[in-house]
C-alpha positions, 0 to 999 in steps of 0.5 A: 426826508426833503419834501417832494416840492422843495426838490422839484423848486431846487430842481427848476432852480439847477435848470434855471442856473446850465448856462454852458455845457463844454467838452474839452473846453468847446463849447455845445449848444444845449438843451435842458429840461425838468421832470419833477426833481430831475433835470436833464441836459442834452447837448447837440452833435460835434463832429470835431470831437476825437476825444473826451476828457473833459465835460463841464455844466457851468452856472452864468458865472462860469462856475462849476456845476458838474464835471466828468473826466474821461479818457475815451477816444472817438471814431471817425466818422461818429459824432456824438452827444451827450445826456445828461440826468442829475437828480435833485434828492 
């Protein structure tokens, strides 16, 4: 089992590294916090959003951390953020 404080460093080091989160190639404004050996990325509103297919966590290289494909359509009028929690284990 990984020790408790080498998750939390691993933790803070993932946190460290969002540098952009995008959706569908457009990029949002973020925030991203830690708690222990959880990280969470909350993104701010986009009202231009109709649909997404894409949302990406990259690395100061443009490199991929994380990705999600979907194929939802949003209403109109709705805008939306997103959430999300990746856990260092």
């Amino acid at each position: 089992m990984m020790n408790a404080n080498y998750r939390e460093r691993a933790a803070e080091d993932l946190k460290n590294r969002i540098k952009r989160v995008t959706i569908n190639g457009e990029e949002l404004t973020f925030t991203a916090t830690r708690n222990a050996n959880i990280v969470t990325v909350i993104t701010a509103r986009s009202p231009k959003i109709m649909q997404i297919q894409s949302l990406k966590l990259l690395d100061e290289n443009d490199i991929l951390i994380f990705e999600k494909s979907s194929q939802a359509n949003v209403r109109d009028n709705v805008t939306l953020d997103f959430r999300f929690e990746i856990e260092v284990k």
